[in-house]
C-alpha positions in Angstrom: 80.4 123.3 206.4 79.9 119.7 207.7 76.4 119.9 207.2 76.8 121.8 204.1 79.5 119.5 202.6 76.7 116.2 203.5 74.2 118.2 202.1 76.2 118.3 198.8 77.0 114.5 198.6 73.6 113.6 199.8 72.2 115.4 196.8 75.3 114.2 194.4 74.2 110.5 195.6 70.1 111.0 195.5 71.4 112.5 192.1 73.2 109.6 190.5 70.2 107.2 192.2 67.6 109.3 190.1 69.9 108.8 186.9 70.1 105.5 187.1 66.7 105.3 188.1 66.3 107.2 184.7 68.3 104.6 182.8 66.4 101.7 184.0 63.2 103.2 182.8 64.6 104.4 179.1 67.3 101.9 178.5 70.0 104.5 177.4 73.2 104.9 179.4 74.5 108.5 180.0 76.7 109.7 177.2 79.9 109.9 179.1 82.2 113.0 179.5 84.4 113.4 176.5 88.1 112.4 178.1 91.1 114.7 177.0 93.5 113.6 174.7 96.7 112.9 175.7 99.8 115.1 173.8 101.2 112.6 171.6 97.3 111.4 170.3 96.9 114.6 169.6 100.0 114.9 167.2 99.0 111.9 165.5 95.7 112.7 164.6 96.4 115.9 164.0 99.0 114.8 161.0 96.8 112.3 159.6 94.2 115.1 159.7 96.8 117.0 157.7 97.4 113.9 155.4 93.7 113.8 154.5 93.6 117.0 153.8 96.2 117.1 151.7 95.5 114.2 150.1 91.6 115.5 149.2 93.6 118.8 148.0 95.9 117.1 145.8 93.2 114.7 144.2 90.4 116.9 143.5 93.7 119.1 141.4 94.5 115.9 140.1 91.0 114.5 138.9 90.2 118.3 137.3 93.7 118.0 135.8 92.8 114.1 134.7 89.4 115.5 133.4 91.1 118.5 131.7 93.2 116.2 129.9 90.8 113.2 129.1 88.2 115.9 127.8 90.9 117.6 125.4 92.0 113.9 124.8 88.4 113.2 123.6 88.3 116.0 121.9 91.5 115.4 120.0 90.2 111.5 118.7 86.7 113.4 118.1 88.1 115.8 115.5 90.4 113.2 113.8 87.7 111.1 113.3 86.1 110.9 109.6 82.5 110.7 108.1 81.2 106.9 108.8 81.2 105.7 105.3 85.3 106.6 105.4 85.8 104.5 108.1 84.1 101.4 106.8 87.1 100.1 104.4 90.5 100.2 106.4 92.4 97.9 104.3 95.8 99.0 102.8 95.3 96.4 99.6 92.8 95.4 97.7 91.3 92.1 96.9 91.4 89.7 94.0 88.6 87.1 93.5 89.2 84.4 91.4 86.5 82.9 89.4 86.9 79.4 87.0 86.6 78.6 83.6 82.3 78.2 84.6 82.5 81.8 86.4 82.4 80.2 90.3 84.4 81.8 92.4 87.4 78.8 93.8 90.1 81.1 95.1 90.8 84.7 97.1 93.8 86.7 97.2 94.8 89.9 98.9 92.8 91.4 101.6 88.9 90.5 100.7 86.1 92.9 102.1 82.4 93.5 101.2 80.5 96.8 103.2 77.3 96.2 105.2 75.9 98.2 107.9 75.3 96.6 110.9 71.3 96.4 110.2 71.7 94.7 107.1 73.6 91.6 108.9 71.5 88.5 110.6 71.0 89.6 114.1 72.8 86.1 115.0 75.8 87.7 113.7 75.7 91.1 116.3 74.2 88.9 119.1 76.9 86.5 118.7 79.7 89.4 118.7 77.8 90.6 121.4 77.4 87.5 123.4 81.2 87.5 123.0 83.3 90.1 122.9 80.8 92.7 125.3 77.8 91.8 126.7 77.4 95.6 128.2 77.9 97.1 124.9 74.9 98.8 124.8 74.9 99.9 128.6 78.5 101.6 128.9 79.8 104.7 127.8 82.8 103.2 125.7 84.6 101.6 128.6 83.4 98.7 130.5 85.0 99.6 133.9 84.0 95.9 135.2 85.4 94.5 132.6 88.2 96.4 133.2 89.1 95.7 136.5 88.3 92.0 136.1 91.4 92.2 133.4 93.6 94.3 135.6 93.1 91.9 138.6 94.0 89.2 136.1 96.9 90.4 134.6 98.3 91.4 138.0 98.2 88.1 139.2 100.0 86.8 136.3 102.8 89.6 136.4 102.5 90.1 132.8 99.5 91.2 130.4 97.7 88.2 129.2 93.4 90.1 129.0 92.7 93.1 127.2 89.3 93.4 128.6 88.7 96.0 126.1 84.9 97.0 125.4 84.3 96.7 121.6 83.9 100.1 121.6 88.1 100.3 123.0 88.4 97.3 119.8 87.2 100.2 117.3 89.5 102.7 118.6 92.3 99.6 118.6 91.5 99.2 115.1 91.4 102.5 113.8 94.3 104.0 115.8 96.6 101.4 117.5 98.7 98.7 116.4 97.8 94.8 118.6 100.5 95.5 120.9 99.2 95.4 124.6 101.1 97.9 126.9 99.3 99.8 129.5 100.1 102.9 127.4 98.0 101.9 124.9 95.0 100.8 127.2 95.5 104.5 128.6 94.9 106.1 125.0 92.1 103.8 124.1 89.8 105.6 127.0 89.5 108.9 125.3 89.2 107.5 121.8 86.7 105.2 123.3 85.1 107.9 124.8 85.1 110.2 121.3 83.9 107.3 119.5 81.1 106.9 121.5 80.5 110.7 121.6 80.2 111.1 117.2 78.6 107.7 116.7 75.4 105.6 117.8 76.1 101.8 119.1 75.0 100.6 115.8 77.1 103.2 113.6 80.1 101.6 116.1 79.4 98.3 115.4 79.3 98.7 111.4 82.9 99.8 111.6 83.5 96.8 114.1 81.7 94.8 111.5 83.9 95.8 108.0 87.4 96.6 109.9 87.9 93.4 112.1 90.0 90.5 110.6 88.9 87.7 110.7 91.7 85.1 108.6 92.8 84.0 105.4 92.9 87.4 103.9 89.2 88.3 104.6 88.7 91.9 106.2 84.8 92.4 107.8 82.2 90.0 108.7 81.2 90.4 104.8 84.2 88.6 103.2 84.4 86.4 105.8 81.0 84.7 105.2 81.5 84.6 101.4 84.9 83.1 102.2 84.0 80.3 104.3 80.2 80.2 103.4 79.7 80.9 100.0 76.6 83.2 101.1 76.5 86.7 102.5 76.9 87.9 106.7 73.0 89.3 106.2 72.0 85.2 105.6 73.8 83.2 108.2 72.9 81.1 110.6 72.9 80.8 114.3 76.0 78.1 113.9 77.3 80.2 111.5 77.4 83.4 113.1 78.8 81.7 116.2 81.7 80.2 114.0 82.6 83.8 112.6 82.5 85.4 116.2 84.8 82.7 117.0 87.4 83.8 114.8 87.8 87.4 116.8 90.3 86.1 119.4 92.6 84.0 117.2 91.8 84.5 113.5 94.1 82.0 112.0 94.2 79.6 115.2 90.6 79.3 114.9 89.9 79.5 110.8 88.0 77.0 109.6 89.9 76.6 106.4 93.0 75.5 108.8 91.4 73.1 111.2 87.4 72.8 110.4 87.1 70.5 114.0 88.7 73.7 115.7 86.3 76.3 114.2 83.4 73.7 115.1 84.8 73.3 119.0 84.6 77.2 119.1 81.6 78.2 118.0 79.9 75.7 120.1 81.3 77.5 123.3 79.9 81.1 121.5 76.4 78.7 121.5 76.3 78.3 124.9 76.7 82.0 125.5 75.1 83.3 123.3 72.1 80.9 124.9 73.1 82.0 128.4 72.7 85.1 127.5 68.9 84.5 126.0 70.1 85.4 121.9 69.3 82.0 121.7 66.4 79.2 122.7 67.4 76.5 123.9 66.0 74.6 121.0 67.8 77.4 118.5 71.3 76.0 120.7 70.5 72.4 120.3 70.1 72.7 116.5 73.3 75.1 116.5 75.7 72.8 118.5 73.7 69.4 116.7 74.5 71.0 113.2 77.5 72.8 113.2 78.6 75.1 110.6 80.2 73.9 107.5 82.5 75.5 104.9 80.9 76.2 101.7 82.6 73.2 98.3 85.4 75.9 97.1 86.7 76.8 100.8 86.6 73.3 101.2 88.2 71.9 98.8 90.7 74.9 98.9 91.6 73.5 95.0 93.5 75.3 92.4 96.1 77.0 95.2 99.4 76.5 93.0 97.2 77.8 90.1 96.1 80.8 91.9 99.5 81.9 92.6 100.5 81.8 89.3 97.7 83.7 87.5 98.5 86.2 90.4 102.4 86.2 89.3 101.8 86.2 86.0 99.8 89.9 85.8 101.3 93.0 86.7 101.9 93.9 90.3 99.9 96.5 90.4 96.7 94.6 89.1 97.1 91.3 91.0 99.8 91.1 94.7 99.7 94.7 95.1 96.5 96.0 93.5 94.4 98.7 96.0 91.2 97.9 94.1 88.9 94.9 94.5 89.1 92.9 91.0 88.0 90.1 89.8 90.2 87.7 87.7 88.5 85.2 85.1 91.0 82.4 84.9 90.7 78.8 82.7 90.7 76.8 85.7 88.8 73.5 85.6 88.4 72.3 89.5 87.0 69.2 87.9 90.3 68.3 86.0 92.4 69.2 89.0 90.5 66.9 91.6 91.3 64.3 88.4 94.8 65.2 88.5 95.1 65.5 92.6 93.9 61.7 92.6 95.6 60.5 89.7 99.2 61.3 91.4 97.4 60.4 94.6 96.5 57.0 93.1 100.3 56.6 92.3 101.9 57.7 95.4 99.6 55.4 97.6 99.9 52.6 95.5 103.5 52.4 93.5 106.0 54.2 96.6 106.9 53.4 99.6 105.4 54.8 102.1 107.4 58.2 104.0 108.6 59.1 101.0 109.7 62.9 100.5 110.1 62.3 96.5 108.0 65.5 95.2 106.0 65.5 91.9 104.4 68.4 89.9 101.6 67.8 87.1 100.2 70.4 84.8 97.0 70.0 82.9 96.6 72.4 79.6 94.3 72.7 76.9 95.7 72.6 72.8 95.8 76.4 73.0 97.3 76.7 76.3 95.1 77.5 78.5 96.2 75.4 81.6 93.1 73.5 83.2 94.7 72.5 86.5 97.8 72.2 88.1 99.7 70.7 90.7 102.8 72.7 92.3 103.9 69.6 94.6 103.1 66.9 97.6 102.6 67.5 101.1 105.6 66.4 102.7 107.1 66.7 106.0 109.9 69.3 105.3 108.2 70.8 102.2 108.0 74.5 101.0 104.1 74.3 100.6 105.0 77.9 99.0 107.4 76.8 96.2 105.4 75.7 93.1 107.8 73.3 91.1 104.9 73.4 88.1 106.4 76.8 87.2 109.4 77.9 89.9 111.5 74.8 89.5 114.0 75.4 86.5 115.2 71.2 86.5 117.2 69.7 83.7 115.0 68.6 80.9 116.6 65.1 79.8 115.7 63.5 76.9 112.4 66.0 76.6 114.7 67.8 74.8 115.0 65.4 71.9 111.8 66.0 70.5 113.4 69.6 69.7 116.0 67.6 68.3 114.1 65.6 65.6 111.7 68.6 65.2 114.6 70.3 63.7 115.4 67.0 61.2 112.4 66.8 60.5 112.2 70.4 59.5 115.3 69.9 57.1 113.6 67.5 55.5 114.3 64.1 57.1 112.0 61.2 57.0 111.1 59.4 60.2 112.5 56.3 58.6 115.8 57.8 57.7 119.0 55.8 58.9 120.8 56.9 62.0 123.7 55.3 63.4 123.2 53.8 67.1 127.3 53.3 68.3 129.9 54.9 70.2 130.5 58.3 69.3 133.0 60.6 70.5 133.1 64.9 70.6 136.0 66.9 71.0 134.7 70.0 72.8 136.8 72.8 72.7 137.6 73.9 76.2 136.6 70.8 77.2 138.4 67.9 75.4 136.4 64.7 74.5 133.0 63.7 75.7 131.4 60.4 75.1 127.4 60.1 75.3 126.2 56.8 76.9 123.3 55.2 76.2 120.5 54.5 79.3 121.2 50.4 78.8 124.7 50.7 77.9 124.0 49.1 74.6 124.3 50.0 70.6 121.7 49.1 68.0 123.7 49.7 65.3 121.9 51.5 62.1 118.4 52.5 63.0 116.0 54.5 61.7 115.0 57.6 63.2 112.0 56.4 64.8 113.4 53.6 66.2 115.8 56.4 68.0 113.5 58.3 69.1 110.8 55.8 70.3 113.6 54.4 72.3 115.4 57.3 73.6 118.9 56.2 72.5 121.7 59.0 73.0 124.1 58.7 70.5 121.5 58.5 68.2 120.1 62.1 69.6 124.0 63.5 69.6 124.0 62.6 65.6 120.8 64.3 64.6 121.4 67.3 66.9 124.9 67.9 65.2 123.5 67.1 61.3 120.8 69.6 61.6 123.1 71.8 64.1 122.9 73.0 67.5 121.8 76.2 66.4 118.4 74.9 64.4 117.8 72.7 67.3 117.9 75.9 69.9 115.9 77.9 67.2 113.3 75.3 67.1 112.9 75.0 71.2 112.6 79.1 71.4 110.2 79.2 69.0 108.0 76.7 70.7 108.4 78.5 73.6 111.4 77.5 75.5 113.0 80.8 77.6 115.1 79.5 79.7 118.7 79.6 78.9 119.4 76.6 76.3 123.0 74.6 76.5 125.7 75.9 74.1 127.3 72.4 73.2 126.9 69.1 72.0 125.0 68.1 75.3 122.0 70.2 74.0 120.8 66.8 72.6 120.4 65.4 75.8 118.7 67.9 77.7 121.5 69.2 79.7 120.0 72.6 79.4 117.0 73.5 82.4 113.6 74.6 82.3 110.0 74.6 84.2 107.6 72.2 83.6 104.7 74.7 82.4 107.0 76.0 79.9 108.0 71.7 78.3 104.2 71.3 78.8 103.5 74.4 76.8 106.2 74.0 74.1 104.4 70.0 73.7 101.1 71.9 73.4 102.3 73.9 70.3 103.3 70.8 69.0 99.4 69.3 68.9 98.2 72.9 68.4 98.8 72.2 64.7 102.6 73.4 65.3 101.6 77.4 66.2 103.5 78.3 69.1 101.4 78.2 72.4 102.0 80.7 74.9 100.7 78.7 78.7 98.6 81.2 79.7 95.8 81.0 83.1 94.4 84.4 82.6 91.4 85.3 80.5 90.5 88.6 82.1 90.7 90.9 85.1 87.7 93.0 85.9 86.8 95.6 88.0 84.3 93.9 90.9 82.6 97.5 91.3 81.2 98.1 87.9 82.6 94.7 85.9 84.9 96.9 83.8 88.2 94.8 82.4 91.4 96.3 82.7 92.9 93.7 81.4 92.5 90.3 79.0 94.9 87.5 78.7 94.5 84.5 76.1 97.1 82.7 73.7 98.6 85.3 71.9 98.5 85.7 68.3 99.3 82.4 66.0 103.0 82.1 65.0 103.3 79.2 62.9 106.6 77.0 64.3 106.3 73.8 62.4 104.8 73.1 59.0 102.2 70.8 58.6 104.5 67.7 57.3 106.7 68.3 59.8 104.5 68.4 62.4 102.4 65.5 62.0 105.4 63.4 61.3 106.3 65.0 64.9 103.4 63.6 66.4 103.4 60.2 64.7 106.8 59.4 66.5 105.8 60.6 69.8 102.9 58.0 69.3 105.6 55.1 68.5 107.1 56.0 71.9 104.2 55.1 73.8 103.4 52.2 71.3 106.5 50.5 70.8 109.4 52.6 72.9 110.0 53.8 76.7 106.5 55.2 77.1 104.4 52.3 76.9 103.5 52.5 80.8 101.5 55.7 79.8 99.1 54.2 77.0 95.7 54.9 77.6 92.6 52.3 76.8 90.3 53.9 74.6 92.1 56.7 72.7 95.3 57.7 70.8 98.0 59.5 72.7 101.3 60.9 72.2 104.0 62.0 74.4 108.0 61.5 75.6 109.9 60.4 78.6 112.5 62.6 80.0 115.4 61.0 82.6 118.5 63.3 83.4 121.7 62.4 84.7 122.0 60.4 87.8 118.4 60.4 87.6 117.6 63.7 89.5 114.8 64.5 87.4 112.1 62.2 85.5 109.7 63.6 83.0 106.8 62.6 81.4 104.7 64.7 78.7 102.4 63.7 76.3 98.9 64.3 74.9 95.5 63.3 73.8 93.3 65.3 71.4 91.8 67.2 74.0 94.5 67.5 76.9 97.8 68.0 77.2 99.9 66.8 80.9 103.1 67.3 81.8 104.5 65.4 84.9 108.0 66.5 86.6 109.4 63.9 89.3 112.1 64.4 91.7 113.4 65.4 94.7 113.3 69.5 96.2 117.6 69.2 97.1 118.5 67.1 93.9 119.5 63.7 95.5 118.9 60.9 92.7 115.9 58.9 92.3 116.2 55.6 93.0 115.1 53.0 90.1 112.7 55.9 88.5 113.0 56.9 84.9 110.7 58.8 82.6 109.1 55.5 81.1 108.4 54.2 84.5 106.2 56.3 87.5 106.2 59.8 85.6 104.5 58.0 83.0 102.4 56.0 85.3 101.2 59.3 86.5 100.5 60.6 83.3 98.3 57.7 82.5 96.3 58.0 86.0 95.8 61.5 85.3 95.1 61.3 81.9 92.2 58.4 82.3 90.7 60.8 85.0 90.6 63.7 82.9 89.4 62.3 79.8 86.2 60.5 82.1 83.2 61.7 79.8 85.3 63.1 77.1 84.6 61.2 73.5 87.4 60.0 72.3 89.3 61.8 69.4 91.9 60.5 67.7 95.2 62.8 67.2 95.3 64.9 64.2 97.5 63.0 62.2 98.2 60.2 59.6 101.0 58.0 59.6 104.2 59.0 57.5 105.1 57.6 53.9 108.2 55.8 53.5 110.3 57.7 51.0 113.9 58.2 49.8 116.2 58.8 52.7 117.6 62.0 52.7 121.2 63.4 53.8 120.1 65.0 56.5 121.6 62.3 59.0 124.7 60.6 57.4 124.7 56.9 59.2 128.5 57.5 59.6 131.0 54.7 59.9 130.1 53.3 63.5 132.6 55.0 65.2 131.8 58.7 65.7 134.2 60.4 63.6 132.4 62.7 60.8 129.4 60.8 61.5 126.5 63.5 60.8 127.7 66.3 59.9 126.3 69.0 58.6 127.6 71.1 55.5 128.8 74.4 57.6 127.2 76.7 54.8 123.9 75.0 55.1 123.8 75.6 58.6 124.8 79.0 58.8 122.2 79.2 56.0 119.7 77.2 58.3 119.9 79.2 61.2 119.8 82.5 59.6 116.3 81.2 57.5 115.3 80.7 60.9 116.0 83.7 62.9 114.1 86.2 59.6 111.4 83.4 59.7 110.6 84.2 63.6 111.1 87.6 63.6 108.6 88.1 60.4 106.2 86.2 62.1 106.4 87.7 65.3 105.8 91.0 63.9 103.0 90.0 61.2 101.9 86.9 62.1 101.4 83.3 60.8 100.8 84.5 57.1 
């Protein structure tokens, strides 16, 4: 055993010395025995065997489940989606285009929009949406799964969701099914309509919805509208700067519009230049002249004139036509953008140069022509504090002032006085029932004594107004200021002489224009037709109105004549012009909360309103003074290269005074009044007279 025992090592050992013998000749070691596993490793691996297995169970159900559901998903956005052309015009509203008195377009309301398929628009306009928004667009199935991650790695950092990283293909689905809210629920359901989108339509079918549904500010829906908004010239025509300044507006449409902050828009679109260049859409030369000329709004988004007007038209036509039309229209107004950059730096020219600096004192100035039509108009300053929305040319009901009087000695007039009839100029006392006495004051606290009615009115003087208004009574005086076209409530007593009643400055400016307009009534009008922009077809025209005859010819040109003596020889003569006749009236109220000034030339007719938005007085401001230096700023400006006329009038023959106005004894008591049956008889004449010629005209 000995010997057999040796024998066995002996070979055991010559064996292990051939191994390594073996080694040293091949390089490889022996693979050693496998060693047994202890009781507990084998437990462990033995569960985390289990685990896997589980796990692989339980996610290959889940992922067929997850497939399941995102195929019937697909499926579900697949079926609700319409034919193409449906889904190029999303809007809710339509849009309203307004053109000027010349046909150019200087204004947009409503949600604007113009359809063009994606290979009708410059190719700088897709690359630079491209270059933006998704650079893989036309390598991904609908999602950009790196583009993905990159935003779920950034929004988990910031513990809060601050990047969509949605492909624009997931920006379709956003825009046709899902509001701009980011939750992870939504991300979820953009997949499958992703995913469907990309399943019914080609890339470029996808990016011609992209192209007429994204938004891209100030009311303009689709690449389309956007470059006739800002450009003035169609997406299919613009250029590399251009393009880049539209794909700009995607992330912030108002931050980022150029009609808000034009430096903003600029510093934008030069960062989608450099992409787009990085991205070879772009030379480098191509960049260079991009970022050296950058893009530029087109004169009517630049100017951004005629806002105050725009609203108005749009107010002053039904609802359903204008702020809540669903069709695209077009609305023919009587703007004149030249007259209104007159009238912009006409009250500019006073405000710069006449008021102290930081001061919140607002002004309003409308511009019409004879008939009516309103040429420009001005609905306030741009103040700190300032509703930019509140037009105080036609929302501001203010006390009129002595505006009024020229109602007042309309109505004389139309009794039969003479402009050179006597009133009496002294202290004069009412007893107003319900209300006891009430003494008008003059403006300077002084009495004149017997006057003649010219003298009164050129001058403004109140007593003298209170004595008319109650000889040719209250009720002629109201009848007169409807029919001119006055609708505002009008003051019941005695105070009616002074203006105490309220009204908008269109509506004094118009009632003045029916005055030159050979005494017809003028009705202010901005409108001259809304059209159809599909086929041109108008739904609806807008003009004067048919003539209604107010004030007879004597009447009225002995009107005019005294509202030229208030600029000659009374409170207006701040407002005379150099070179040609003009006529018009200054207006103060009480405490001074309101100034007026409105007058005319043969061609134009301006109103000015100046005050303050929460009533507190004006301080050392009347009618005759900075209203009326406004007028004549805006006046000289809009008459530049217009002939001059003179008014259509000839000065009044001195005659017999008549009885209208008695001159009273000086102190008030029975001064001026009227016989009670002519006045009842007055008023009755003129109530038939209005309603005749409202329902048959002039004649």
């Amino acid at each position: 055993m000995a010997e057999g025992g040796k024998s066995r090592y002996g070979r055991g050992q010559e064996a292990n010395e051939q191994a390594a013998r073996g080694m040293a000749r091949t390089g490889k070691r022996k693979p050693r025995a496998r060693q047994k596993l202890g009781p507990l490793e084998r437990v462990l691996r033995g569960a985390f065997g289990g685990v896997l297995r589980v796990i692989w169970w339980v996610g290959l159900r889940v992922a067929i489940v997850g497939a399941i559901v995102l195929g019937v998903a697909t499926a579900y956005y697949e079926s609700q989606l319409p034919p193409l052309e449906e889904l190029l015009d999303g809007r809710e509203g339509g849009s309203v285009t307004l053109t000027d008195a010349s046909g150019e377009v200087f204004a947009w309301r409503g949600e604007q929009h113009g359809v063009m398929q994606a290979d009708a628009v410059s190719p700088h306009l897709i690359n630079a949406i491209i270059a933006t928004e998704d650079r893989r667009f036309y390598w991904h199935f609908g999602v950009d799964l790196r583009g993905t991650a990159r935003a779920a790695l950034v929004n988990l950092r910031s513990g809060t969701t601050v990047q969509g990283g949605s492909s624009l293909t997931q920006q379709v689905a956003k825009l046709l099914w899902f509001d701009n809210t980011r939750t992870l629920e939504r991300k979820i359901k953009e997949i499958p309509a992703a995913l469907a989108l990309e399943w019914k339509f080609s890339k470029a079918e996808i990016l011609s919805i992209y192209l007429n549904r994204a938004y891209l500010g100030a009311g303009a829906t689709g690449f389309e509208a956007a470059s006739q908004r800002y450009f003035g010239k169609s997406a299919a025509e613009v250029t590399p700067a251009e393009a880049a300044m539209l794909a700009g507006l995607l992330r912030a449409p108002s931050r980022f519009a150029p009609t808000n902050d034009l430096a903003r828009a600029q510093e934008r679109a030069t960062t989608i230049v450099g992409l787009m260049e990085a991205q070879g859409y772009l030379t480098v030369a191509q960049a260079d002249e991009a970022r050296a000329h950058p893009a530029k709004l087109s004169a009517a988004a630049a100017a951004r004139a005629g806002a105050a007007f725009a609203d108005w038209v749009m107010s002053s036509g039904p609802d359903f036509l204008t702020r809540s039309t669903t069709e695209d229209v077009v609305v023919e107004t009587t703007f004149d953008p030249r007259v209104q950059r007159a009238a912009e730096a006409g009250l500019r020219s006073v405000f710069e140069t006449k008021i102290k600096e930081g001061s919140n004192a607002q002004a309003a100035v409308v511009v019409m022509a004879p008939d009516g039509a309103v040429r420009a108009m001005i609905g306030g300053r741009d103040v700190a504090g300032a509703d930019g929305s509140f037009n105080r040319a036609t929302q501001a009901l203010r006390q009129t002032g002595s505006l009024f009087k020229t109602f007042v000695y309309a109505a004389a007039l139309e009794q039969g006085a003479s402009p050179f009839d006597p009133v009496l100029d002294a202290p004069l006392t009412i007893n107003v029932p319900g209300s006891g006495p009430w003494s008008p004051q003059n403006y300077t606290r002084e009495h004149k004594g017997q006057i003649d009615l010219v003298t009164a009115y050129a001058h403004s003087i109140n007593t003298s107004a209170v004595r008319v208004a109650e000889a040719a009574g209250r009720a002629r005086v109201r009848a007169v200021a409807q029919d001119l076209g006055v609708t505002a409530p009008i003051a019941e007593g005695p105070a009616i002489a002074l203006g105490a009643s309220e009204a908008t400055l269109v509506e004094m400016t118009g009632a003045y224009a029916g005055i030159l307009n050979a005494g017809q009534r003028v009705r202010p009008y901005g409108m001259r037709a809304l059209k159809l922009r599909a086929d041109g077809q108008t739904l609806m025209k807008g003009g004067p109105g048919a003539p209604v005859q107010v004030l007879d010819e004597r009447v009225d040109n002995d009107l005019i004549w005294m509202m030229t003596q208030v600029i000659e020889t009374g409170t207006g003569g701040r407002a005379r012009l150099p070179d040609r006749q003009a006529a018009g009236k200054t207006g103060t109220t009480s405490a001074a909360r309101d100034a007026w000034f409105i007058g005319f030339t043969a061609d134009y007719v301006v109103g000015v309103w100046m005050g303050y938005d929460d009533n507190t007085p004006l301080t050392g401001v009347t009618g005759g003074g900075l209203p009326a230096e406004i007028w004549r700023e805006v006046m000289v400006r809009v008459n530049e290269g217009v002939p001059p006329r003179p008014l259509p009038i000839r000065p009044p023959e001195r005659r017999a005074a008549t009885t209208v106005v008695a001159s009273g004894d000086g102190r008030g008591q029975g001064a001026g009044v009227p016989n009670p049956v002519a006045a009842v008889d007055n008023v009755v004449r003129s109530v038939f007279n209005s309603v005749v010629k409202g329902l048959f005209g002039s004649n």
